[in-house]
C-alpha positions as CSV (number, residue, x, y, z in Angstrom):
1,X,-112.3,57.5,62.8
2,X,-112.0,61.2,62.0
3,X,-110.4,62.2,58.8
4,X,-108.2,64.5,61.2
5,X,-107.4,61.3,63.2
6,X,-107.0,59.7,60.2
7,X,-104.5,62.4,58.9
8,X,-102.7,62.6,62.8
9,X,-102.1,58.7,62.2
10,X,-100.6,58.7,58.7
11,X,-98.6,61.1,59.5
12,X,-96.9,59.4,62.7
13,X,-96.9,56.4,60.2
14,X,-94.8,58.3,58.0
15,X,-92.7,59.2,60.6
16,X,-92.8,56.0,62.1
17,X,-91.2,54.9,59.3
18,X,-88.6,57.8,58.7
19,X,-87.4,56.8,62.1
20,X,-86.5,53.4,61.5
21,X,-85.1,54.4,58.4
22,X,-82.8,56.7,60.1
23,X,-82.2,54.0,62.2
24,X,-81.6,51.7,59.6
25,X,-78.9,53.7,58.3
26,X,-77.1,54.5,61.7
27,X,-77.2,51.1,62.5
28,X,-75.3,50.3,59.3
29,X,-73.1,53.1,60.0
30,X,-72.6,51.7,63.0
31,X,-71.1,48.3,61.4
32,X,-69.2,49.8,59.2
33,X,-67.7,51.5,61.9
34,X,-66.8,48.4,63.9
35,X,-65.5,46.9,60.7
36,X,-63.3,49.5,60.4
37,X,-62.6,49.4,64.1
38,X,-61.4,46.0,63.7
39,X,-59.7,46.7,61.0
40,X,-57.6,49.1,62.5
41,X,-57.0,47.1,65.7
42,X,-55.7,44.0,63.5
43,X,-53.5,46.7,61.1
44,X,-52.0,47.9,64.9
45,X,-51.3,44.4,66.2
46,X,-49.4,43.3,63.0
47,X,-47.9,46.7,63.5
48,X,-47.1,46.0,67.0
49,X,-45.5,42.8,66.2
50,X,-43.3,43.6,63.5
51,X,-42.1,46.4,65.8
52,X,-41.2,44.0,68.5
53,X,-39.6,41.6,65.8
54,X,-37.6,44.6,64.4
55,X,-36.5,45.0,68.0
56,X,-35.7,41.7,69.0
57,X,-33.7,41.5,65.5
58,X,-31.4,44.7,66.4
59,X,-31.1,43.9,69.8
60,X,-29.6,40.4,68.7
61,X,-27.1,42.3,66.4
62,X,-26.3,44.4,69.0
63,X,-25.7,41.7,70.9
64,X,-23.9,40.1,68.3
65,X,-21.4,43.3,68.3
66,X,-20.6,43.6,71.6
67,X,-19.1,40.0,71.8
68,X,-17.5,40.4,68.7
69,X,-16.1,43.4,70.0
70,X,-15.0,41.5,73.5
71,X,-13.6,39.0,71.3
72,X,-11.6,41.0,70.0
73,X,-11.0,43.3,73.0
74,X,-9.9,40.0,74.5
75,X,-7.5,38.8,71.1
76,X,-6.0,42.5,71.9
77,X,-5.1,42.0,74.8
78,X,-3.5,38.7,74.3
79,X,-1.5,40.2,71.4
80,X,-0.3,43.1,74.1
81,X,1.0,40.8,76.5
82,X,2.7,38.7,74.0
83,X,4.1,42.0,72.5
84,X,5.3,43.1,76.0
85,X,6.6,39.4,76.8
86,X,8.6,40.0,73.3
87,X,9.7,43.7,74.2
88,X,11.0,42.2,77.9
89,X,12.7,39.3,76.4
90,X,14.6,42.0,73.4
91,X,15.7,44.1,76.6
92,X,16.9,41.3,77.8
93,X,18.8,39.7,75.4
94,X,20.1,43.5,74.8
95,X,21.4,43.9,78.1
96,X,22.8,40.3,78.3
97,X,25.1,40.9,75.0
98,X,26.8,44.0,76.6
């Protein structure tokens, strides 16, 4: 071998193994980016399902609400017509005592 083919092969050693250096590092790059990756798809599941929870919490009180308020929509309106029933049976009485 020629010193200048000697020379032409250490040198493509050498970058040889700069290369798989550099590829030693983006590959580890490249895990720590799908850690992270994961990571972040795990933080926005947990995310996603307490927002779903939270939902499914208000929408119960909501729920809760509206038949307390029909409750006492309905408690209203028995109270009116008692009131009314009252009110006819005062007129009543009024215009039987004349």
């Amino acid at each position: 071998m020629t010193p200048e083919q000697e020379e032409w092969l250490i040198q493509a050693v050498q970058e040889l193994q700069a290369a798989q250096k550099e590829l030693q590092a983006a590959q580890q790059e490249l895990r720590l980016v799908q850690q992270n990756q994961q990571v972040l798809i795990q933080e926005v599941r947990e995310g996603q399902a307490m927002l779903a929870q939270f939902f499914r919490e208000a929408l119960e009180r909501f729920d809760e609400r509206t038949r307390a308020i029909e409750r006492r929509t309905d408690e209203m309106a028995a109270e009116m017509k008692e009131m009314l029933q009252e009110i006819r049976d005062l007129r009543r009485d009024f215009l039987e005592r004349r």
